[in-house]
TITIKE-810774 format. One line per 4 residues: their letters; for each residue x negated, y negated, z of N, C-alpha, C, O. Coordinates in steps of 0.001 Angstrom, whole numbers. Layout:
N
a = X:Y:Z:X:Y:Z:X:Y:Z:X:Y:Z | ... $
//
This chain:
292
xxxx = 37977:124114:208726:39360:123750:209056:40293:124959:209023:41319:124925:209702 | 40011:125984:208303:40540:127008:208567:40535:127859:209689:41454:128679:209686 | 39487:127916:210994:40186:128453:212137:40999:127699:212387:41918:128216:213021 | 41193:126034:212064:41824:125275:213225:43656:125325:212682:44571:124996:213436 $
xxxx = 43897:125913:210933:44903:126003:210298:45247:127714:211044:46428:128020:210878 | 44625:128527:211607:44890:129903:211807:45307:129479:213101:46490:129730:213327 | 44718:128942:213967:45221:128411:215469:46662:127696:215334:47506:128404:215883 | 46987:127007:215010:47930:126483:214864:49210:127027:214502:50333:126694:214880 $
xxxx = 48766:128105:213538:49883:129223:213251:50244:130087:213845:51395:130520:213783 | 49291:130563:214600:49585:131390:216000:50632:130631:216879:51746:131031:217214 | 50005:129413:217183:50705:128869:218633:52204:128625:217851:53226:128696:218533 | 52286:128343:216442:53891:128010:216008:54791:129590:216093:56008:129710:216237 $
xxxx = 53959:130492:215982:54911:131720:215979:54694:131775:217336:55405:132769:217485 | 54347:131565:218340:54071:132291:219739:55904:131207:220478:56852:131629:221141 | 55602:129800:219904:56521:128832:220155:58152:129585:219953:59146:129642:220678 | 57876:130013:218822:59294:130729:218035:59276:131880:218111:60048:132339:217269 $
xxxx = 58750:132722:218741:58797:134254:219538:60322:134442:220492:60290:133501:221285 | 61195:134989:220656:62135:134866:221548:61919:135467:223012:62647:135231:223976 | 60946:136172:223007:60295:136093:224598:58935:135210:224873:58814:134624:225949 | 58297:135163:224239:56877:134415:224810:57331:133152:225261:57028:132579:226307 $
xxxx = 58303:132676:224108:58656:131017:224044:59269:130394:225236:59384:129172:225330 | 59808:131525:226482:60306:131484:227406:59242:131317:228531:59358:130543:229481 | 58204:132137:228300:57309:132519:229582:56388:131611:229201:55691:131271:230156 | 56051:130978:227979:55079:129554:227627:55780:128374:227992:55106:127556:228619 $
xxxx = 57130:128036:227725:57855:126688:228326:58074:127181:229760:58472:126023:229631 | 58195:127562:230694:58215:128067:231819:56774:127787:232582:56837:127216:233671 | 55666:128108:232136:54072:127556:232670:53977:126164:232291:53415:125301:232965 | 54756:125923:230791:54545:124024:230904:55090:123319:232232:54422:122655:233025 $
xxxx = 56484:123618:232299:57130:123408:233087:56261:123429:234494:56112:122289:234934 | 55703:124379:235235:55460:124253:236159:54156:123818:236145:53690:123614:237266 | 53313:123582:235062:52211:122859:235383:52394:121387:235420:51748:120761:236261 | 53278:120685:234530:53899:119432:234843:54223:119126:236291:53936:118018:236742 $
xxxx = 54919:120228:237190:55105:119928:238642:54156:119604:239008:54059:118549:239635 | 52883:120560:238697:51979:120451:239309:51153:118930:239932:50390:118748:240881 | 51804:117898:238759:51585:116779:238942:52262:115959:239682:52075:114743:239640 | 53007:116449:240339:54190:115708:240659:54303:115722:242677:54267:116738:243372 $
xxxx = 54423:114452:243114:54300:114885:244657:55621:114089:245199:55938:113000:244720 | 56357:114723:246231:57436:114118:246581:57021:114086:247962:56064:114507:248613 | 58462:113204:248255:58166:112883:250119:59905:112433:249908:60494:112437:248827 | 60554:112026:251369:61941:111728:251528:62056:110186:251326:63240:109884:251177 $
xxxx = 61353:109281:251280:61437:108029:251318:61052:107879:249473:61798:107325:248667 | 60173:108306:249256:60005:107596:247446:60284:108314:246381:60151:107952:245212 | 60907:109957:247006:61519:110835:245669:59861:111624:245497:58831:111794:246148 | 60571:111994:243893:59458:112411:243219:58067:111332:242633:58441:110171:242469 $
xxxx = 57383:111446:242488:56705:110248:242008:55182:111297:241269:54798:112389:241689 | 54578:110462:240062:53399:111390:239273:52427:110466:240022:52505:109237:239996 | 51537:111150:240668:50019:110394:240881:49101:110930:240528:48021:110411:240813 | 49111:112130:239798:48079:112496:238922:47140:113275:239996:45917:113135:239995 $
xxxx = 47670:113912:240696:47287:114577:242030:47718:116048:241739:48860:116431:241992 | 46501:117082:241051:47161:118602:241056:47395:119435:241886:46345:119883:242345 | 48495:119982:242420:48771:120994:242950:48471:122329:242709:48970:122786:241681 | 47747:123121:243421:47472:124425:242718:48283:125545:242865:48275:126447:242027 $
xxxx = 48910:125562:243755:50237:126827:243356:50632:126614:242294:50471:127422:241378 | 51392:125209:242116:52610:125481:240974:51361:125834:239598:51199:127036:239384 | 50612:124956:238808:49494:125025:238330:48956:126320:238072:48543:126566:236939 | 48897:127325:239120:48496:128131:238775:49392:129422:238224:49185:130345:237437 $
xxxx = 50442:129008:239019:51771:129959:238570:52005:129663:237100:52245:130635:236384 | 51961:128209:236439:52301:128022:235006:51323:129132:234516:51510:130342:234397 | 50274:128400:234277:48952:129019:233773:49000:130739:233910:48449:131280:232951 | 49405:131428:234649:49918:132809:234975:50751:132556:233639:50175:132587:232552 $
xxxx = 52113:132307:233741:53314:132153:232734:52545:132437:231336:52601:133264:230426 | 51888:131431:231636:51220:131187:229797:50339:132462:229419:50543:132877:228278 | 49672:132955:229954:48765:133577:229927:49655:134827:229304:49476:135273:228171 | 50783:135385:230370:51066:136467:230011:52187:136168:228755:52600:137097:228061 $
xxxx = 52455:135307:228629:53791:135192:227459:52695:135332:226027:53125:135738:224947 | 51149:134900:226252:50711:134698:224935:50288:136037:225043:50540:136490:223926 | 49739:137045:225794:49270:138442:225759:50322:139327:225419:50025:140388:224869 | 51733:139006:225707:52386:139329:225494:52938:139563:224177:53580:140591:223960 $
xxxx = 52698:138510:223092:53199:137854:221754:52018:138572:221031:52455:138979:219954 | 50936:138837:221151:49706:139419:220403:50003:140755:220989:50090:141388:219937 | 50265:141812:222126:50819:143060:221906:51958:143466:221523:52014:144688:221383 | 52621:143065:221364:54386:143007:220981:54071:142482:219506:54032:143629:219060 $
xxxx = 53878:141897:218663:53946:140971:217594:53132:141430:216829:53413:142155:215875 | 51685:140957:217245:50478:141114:216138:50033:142325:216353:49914:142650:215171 | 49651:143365:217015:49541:144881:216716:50294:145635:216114:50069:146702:215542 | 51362:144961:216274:52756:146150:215353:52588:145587:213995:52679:146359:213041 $
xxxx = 52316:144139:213767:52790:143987:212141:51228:144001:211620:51108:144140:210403 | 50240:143897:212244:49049:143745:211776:47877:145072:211372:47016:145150:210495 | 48340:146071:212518:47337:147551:212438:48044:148237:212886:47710:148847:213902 | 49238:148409:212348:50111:149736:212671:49878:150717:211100:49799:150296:209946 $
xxxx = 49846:151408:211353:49865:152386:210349:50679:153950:210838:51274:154146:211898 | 50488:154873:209763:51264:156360:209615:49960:157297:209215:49198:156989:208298 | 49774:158750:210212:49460:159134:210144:49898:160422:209252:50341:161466:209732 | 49632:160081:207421:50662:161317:206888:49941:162301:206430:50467:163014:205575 $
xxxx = 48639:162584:206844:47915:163946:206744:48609:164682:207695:49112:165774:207432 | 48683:164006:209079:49567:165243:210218:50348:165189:209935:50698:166366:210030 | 51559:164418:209369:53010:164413:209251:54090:163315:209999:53769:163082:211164 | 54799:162902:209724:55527:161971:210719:56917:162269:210452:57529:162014:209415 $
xxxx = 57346:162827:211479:59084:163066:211714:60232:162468:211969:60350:162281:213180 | 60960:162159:211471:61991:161539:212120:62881:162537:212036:63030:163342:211117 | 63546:162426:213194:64848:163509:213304:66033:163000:213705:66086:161917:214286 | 67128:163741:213431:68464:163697:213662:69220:164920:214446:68681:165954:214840 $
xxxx = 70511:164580:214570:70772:166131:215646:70746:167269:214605:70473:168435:214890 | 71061:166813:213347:71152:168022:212362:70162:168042:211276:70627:168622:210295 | 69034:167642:211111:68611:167136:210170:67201:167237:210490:67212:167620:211660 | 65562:167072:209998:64218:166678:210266:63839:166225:208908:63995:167120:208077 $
xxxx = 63343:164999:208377:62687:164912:207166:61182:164839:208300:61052:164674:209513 | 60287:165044:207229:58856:165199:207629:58546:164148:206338:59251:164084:205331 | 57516:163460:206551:56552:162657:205520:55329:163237:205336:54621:163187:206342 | 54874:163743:204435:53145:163787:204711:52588:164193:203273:53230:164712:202359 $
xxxx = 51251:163837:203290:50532:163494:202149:50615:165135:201384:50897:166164:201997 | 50366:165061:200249:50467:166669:199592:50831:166291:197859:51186:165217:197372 | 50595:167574:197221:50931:167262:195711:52036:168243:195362:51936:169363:195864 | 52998:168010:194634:54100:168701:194801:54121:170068:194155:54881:170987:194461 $
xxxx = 52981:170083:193017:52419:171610:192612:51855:172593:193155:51739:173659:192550 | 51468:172439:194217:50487:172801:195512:51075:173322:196936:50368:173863:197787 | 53056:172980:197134:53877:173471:197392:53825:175135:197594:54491:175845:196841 | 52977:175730:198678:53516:176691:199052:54262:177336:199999:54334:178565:200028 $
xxxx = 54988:176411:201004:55487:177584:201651:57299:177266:201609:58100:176996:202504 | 57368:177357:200879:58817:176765:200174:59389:178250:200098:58563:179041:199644 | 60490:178747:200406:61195:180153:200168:62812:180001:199383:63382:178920:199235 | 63246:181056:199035:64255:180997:198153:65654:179789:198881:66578:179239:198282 $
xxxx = 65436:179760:199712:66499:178625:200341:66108:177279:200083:66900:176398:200415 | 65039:176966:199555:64486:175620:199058:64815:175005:197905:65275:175753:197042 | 64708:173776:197614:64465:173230:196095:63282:172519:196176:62635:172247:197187 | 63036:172217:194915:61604:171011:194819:62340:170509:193879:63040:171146:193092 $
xxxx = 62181:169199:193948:63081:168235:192933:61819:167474:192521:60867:167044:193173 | 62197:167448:190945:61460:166908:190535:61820:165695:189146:62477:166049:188167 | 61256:164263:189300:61437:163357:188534:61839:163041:186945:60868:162982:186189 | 62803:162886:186506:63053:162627:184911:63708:161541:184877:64390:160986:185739 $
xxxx = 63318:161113:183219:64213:159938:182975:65980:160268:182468:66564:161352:182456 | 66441:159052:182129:67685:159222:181731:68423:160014:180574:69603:160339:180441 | 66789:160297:179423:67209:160903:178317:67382:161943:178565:68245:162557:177938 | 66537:162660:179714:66076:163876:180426:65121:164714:178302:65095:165851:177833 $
xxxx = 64615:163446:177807:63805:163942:176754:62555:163302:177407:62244:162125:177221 | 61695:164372:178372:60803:163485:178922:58964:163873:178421:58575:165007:178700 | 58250:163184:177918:57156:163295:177916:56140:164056:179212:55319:164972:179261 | 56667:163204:180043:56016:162946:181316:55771:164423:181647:54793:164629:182365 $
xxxx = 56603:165667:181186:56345:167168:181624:54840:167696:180764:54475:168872:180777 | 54102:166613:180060:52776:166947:179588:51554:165934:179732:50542:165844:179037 | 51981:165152:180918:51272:164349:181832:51093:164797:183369:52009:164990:184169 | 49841:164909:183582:49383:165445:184487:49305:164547:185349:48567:164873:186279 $
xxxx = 49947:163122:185479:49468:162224:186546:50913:162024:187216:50940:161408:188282 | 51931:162426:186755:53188:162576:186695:53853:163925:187764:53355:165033:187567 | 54696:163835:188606:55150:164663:189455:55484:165645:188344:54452:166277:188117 | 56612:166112:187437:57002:166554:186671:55770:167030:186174:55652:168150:186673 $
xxxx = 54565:166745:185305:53731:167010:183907:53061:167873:185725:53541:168998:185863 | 52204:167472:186806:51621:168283:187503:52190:169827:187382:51763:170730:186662 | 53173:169841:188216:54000:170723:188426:54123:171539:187486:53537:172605:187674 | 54948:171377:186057:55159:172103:185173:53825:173178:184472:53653:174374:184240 $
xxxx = 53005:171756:184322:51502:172392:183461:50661:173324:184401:49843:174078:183874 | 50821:173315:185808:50417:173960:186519:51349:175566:186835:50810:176632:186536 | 52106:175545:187168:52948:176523:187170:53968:176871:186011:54744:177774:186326 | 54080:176529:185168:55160:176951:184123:54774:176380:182524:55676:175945:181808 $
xxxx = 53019:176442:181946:52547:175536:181013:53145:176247:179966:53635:175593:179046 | 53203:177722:179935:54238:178420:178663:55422:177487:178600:55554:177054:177456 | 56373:177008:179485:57448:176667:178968:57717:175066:178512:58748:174508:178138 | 56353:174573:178702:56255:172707:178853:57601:172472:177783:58756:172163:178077 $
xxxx = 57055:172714:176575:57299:172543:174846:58993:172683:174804:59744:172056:174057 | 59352:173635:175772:60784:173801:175372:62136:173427:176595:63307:173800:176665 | 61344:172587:177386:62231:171842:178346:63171:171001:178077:64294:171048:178580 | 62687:169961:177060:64004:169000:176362:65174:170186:176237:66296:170095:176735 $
xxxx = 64649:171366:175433:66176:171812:174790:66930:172905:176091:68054:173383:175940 | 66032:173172:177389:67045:173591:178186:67430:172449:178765:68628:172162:178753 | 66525:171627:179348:67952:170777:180108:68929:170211:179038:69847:169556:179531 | 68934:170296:177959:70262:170040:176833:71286:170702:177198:72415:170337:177527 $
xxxx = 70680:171974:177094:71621:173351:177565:72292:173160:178997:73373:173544:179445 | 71651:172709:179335:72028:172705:180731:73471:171684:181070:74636:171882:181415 | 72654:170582:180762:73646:169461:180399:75016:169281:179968:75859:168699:180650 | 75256:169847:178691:75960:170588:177612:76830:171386:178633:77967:170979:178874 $
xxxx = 76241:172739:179372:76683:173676:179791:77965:173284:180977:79117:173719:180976 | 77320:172308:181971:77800:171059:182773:78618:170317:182631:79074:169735:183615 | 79161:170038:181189:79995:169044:180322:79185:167791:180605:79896:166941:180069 | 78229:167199:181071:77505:166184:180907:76984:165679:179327:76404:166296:178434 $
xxxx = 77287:164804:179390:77133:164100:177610:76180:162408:177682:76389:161605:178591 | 75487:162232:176905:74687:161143:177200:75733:159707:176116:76484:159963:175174 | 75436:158381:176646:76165:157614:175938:75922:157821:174252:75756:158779:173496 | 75990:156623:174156:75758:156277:173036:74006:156193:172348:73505:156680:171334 $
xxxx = 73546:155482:173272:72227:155171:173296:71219:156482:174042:70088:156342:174509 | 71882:157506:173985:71299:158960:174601:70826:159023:175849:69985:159793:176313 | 71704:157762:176600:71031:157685:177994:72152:159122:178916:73245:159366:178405 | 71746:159868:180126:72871:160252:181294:72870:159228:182296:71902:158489:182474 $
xxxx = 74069:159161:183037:74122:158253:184225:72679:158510:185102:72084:159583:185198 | 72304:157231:185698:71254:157070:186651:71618:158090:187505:72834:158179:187677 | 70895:158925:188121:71116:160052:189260:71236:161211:188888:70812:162138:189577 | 71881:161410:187637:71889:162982:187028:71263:164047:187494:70107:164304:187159 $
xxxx = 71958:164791:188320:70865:166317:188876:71305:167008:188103:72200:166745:187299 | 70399:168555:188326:70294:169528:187678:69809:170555:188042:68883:170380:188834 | 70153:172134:187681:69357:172526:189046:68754:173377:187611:69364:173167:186563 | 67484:174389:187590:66882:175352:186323:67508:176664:187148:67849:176846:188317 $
xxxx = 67480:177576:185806:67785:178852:185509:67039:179506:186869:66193:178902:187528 | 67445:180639:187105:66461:181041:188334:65465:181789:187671:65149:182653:188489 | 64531:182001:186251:63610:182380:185723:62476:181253:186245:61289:181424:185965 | 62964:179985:187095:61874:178798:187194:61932:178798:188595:61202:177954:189114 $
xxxx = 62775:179701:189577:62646:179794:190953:61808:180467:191518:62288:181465:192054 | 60449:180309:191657:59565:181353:192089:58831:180543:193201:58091:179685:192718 | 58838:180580:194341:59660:181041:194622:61491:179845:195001:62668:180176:194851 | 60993:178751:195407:62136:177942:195355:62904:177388:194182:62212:177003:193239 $
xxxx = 64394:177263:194058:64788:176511:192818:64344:174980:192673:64214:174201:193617 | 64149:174708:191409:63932:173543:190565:65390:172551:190515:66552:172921:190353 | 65018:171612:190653:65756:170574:190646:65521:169469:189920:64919:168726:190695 | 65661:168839:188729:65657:167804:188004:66592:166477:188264:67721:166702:187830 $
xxxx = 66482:165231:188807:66691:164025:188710:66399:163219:187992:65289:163001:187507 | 67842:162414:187762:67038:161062:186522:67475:160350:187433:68611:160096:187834 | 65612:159789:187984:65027:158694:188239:64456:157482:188091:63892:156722:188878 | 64699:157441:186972:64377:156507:186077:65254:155959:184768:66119:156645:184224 $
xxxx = 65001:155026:184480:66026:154318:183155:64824:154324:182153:63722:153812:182349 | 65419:155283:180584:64492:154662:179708:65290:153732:178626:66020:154097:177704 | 64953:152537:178995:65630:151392:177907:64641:151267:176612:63436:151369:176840 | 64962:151106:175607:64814:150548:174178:64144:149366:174448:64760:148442:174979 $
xxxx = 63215:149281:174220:62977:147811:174181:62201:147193:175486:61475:146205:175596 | 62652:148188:176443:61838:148021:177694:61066:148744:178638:60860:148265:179753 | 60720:149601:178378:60299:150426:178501:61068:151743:179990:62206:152172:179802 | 60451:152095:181012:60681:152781:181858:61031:152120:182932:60169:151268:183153 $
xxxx = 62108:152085:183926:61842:151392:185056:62870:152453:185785:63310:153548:185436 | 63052:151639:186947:63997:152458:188043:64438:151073:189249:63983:149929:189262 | 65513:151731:190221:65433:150420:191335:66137:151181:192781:66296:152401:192839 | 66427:150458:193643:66878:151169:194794:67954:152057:194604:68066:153191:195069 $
xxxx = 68820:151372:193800:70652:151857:193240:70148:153332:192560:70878:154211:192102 | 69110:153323:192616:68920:154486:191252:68497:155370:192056:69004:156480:191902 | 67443:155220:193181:67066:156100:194086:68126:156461:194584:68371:157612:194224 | 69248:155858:195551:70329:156574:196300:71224:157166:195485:71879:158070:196003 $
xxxx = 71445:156898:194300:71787:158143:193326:71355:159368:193445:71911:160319:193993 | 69883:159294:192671:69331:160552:192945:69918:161543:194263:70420:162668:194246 | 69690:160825:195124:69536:161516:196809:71077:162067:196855:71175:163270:197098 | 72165:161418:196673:73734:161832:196649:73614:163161:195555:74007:164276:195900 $
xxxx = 73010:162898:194169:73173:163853:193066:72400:165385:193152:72763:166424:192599 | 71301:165181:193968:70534:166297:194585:71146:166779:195388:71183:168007:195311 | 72080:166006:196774:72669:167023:197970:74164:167669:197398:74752:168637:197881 | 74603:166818:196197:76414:167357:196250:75459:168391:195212:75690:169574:195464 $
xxxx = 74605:168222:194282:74156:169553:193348:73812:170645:193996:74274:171686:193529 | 73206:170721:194842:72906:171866:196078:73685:172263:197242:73334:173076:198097 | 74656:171683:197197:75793:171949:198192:76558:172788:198366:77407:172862:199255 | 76104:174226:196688:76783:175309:197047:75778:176661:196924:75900:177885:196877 $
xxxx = 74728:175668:196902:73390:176883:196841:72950:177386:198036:71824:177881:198075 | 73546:177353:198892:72641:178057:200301:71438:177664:200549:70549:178333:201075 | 71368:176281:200077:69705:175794:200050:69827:174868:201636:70885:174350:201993 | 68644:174805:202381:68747:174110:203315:67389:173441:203352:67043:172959:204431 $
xxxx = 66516:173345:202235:65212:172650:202718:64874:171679:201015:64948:172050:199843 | 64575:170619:201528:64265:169923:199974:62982:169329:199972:62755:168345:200676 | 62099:169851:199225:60811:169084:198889:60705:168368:197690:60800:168862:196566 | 60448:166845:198039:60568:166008:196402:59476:164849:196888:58939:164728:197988 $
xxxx = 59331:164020:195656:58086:163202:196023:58948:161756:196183:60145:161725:196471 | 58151:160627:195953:58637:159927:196438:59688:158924:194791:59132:158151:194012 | 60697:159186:194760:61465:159047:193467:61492:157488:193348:61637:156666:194253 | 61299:157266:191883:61329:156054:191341:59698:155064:191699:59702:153861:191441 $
xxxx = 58946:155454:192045:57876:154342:192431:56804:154808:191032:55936:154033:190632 | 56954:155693:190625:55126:155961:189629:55979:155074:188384:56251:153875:188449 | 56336:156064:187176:56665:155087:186138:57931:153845:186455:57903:152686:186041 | 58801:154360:187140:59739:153545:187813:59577:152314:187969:60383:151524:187479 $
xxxx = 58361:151846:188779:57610:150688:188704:58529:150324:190188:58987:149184:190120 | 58794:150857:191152:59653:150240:192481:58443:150197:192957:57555:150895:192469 | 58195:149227:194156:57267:149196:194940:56975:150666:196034:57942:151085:196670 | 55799:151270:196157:56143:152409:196920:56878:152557:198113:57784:153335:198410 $
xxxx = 56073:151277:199005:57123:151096:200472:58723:151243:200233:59489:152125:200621 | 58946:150168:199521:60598:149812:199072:61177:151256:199132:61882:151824:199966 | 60678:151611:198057:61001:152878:197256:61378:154427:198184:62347:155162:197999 | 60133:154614:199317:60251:155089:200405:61171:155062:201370:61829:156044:201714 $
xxxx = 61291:153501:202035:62402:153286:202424:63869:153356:202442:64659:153315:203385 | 64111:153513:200711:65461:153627:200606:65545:155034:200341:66631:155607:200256 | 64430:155622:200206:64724:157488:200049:65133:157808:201719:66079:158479:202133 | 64544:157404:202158:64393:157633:203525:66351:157515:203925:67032:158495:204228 $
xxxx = 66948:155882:203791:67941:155908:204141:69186:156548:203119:70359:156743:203439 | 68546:156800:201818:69654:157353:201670:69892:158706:202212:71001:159083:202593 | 68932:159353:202233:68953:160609:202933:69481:160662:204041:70304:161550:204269 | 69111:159648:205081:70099:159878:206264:71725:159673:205601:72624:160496:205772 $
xxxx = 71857:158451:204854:73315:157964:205081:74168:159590:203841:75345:159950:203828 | 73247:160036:203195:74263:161165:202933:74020:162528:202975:74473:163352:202181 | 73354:162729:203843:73198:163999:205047:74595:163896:205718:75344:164873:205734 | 74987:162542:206349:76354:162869:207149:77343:163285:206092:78297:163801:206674 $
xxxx = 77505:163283:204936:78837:163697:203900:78485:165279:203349:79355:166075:202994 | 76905:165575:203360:76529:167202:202756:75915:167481:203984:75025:166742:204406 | 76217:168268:204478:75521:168885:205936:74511:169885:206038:73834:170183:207022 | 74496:170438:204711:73575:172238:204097:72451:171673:204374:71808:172447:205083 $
xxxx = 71805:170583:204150:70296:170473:203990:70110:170000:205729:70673:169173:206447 | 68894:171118:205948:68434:170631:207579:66656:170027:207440:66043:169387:208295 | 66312:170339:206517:64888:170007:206564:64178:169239:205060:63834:169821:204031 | 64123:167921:205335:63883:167392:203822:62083:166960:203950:61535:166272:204812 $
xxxx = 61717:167382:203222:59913:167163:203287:59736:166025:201809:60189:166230:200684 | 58941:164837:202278:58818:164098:201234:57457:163636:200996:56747:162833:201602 | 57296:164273:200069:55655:164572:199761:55113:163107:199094:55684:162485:198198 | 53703:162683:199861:53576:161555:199631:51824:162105:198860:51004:162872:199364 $
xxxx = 51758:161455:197693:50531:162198:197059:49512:161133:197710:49637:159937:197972 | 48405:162088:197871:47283:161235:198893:46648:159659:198357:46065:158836:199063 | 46982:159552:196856:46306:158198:196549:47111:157262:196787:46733:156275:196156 | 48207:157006:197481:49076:156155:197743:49347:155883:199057:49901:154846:199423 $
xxxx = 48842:157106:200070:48728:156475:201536:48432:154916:201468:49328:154086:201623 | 46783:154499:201166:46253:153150:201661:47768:151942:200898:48176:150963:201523 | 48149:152230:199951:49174:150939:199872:50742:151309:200231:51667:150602:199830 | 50959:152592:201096:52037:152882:201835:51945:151858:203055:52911:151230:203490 $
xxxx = 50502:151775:203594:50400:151382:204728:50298:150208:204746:50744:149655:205751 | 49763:149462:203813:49875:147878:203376:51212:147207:203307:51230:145989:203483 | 52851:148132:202969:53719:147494:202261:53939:147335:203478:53603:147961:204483 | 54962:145797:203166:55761:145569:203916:56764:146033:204329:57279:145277:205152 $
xxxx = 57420:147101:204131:58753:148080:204533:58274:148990:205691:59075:149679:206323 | 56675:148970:206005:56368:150054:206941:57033:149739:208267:57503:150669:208921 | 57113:148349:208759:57682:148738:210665:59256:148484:210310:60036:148201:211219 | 59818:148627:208577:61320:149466:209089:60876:150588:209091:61307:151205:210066 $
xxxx = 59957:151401:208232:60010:152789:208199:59405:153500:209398:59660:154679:209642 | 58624:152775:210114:58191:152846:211446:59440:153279:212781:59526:154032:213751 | 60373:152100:211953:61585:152160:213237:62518:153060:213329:63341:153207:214232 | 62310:153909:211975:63397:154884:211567:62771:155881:212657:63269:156993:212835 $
//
């Protein structure tokens, strides 16, 4: 009974399609003529007598409205995917983000006009810089493992230096950028975001509001650095717990919607680490991110 429950669901979306539903009632229509024979004395009248023009013209109708509804419909939402080993571009008149698979420690051709931004929580007291599964812990332990141990107390400094002050509960506002000393620019500057909320009691999370933070707090923080290229991963989805698609998606738009207010950045690269392609391509946010 289950092909006959899969059939049925087809023909109800093909029904409620806003083009097929036209070119399928349109072949009913004329195959019904088909039955139908007139003369000047008795009108129309059904004798159950088929005509094969009209008949065949429906049957045409139908044919192409349903071929139509399975290339238009079910190829796009069913086996569309992103090719992010080559890269996928979307561009603007001023602007190119690129997508493509990569690890953000592994970042070489980044030059002094760059940043790499990289993930923290709200305490900016983060563990995660001695976790290796972690954008932050990669990065650091790989390129900068002398300084893991004493990161809490510069971004303090930093913070501090900034007049930035954490509440009560030692949280900074969601979005908090930051840029490091240029002893950590080798060759592009470092960029720190809090991407994440660490609550008491609840552990780590993050949400869309928190991503388009980030993205505003990274471009007005770099807005007097002569920086024009940003490589960052995909913010808020690992401990964050956002769905990756989601999560993608709204990096994606916030970046466009505040590119038009900071204009410096022309090239944003958003590094998607390779074990997350197969459920990039599963989420449901892909044919918006498709449409972008």
């Amino acid at each position: 009974m289950k092909w006959l429950k899969d059939i049925l669901a087809d023909a109800k979306a093909i029904l409620l399609a806003p083009v097929t539903n036209v070119l399928c009632a349109g072949g009913v229509v004329l195959i019904g003529i088909s039955f139908l024979d007139y003369d000047k004395t008795n009108g129309l009248a059904l004798h159950g007598q088929l005509h094969a023009s009209p008949a065949i013209a429906g049957f045409i109708l139908m044919i192409v409205g349903v071929l139509l509804f399975y290339l238009t419909n079910g190829t796009r939402t069913k086996n569309v995917s992103l090719d992010y080993r080559k890269g996928i571009e979307i561009k603007r008149p001023n602007l190119t983000i690129l997508i493509k698979t990569g690890e953000i420690q592994s970042i070489d051709s980044a030059t002094k006009n760059s940043v790499i931004v990289l993930p923290a929580n709200t305490t900016f007291v983060d563990d995660c810089a001695t976790d290796k599964r972690t954008a932050m812990g990669a990065f650091f332990l790989d390129r900068f493992p002398e300084k893991v141990a004493s990161l809490p107390a510069l971004f303090a400094n930093i913070l501090a230096t900034r007049g930035l002050h954490p509440d009560e509960s030692g949280q900074f506002t969601a979005g908090t950028t930051i840029i490091l000393p240029d002893d950590y620019a080798k060759p592009a500057k470092i960029v720190i975001t809090a991407s994440t909320l660490r609550i008491a009691g609840a552990g780590i999370t993050s949400n869309p509001h928190v991503i388009c933070n980030c993205v505003e707090g990274i471009l007005k923080c770099t807005a007097d650095q002569r920086v024009d290229t940003i490589y960052l991963p995909i913010l808020g989805s690992g401990h964050g717990g956002v769905d990756r698609g989601m999560a993608l998606l709204f990096l994606l738009l916030a970046v466009l919607h505040f590119s038009t207010t900071y204009h410096h950045i022309k090239l944003v690269h958003i590094i998607v680490h390779p074990k997350d392609v197969d459920i990039l391509n599963q989420s449901k946010e892909l044919s918006q991110i498709v449409a972008l």
